[in-house]
N, C-alpha and C positions, 0 to 999 in steps of 0.2 A: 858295098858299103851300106850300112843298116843307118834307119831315120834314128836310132835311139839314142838321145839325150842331146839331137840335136834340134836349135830354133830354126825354124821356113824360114828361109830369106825370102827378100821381098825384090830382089833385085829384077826375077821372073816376070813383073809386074802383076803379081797377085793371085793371078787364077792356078787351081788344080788341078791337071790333068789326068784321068786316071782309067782305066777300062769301064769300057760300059757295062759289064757283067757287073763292075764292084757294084755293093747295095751298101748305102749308111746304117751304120749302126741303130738301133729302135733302144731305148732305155729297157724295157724286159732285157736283149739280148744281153747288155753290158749285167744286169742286174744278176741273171742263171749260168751266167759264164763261170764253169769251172774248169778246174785245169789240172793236168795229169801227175801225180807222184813222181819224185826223179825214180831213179833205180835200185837197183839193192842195193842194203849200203849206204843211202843218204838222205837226209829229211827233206819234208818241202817238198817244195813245186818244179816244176822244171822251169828254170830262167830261161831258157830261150822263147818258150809258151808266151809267158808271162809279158814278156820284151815286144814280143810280137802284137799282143791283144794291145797292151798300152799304146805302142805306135801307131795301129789303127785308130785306136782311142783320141790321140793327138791330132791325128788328120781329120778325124769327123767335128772335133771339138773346131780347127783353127778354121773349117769351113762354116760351122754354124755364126761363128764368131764375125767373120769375111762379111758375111751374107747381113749380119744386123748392124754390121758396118756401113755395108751399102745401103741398106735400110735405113739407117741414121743420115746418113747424105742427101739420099732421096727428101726426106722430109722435110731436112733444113731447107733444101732448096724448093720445094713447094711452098714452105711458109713464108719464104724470101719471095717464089713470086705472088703469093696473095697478100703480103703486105706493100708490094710496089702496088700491086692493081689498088688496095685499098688505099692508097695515098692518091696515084690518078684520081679516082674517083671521088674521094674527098672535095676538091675544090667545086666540080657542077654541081655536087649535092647542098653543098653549101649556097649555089646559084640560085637551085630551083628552091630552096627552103625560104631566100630571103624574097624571092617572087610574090609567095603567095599573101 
């Protein structure tokens, strides 16, 4: 059964697993990527080529996507803990201010 035209489930809980040999696609590659004439007899590209590069395509896109997901998470919760520390901190800053 082929990936095309179907959405990742998320039920996996998110990760890709895939051979270490595979390498992500580089924007050149997608950009010089050509593809082979059908056969005699019929115009166009060969769809199966075609079906194949997109679904590569889809994998390296829902992984970059994954990843600045995680990145988005990350940061929220760094700025959630420097705004607790900055709250702690607020009250003896306010201590040593009224000191002097």
């Amino acid at each position: 059964m082929t990936a095309r035209n179907q959405r990742p489930s998320s039920a996996g809980g998110g990760a890709t697993y895939r051979s270490a040999a595979y390498t992500n696609l580089l924007p050149w590659q997608v950009r010089e990527r050509r593809f082979a004439p059908v056969g005699f007899g019929r115009r166009g590209l060969n769809p199966d080529d075609v079906y194949a590069f997109l679904d590569r395509v889809a994998i390296d896109m829902a992984a970059v996507y994954a990843a600045l997901a995680e990145s988005r998470r990350e940061t929220a919760r760094i700025k959630a803990g420097l705004r607790r520390w900055q709250a702690d901190q607020a009250p003896a800053r306010n201590e040593r201010d009224q000191a002097r």
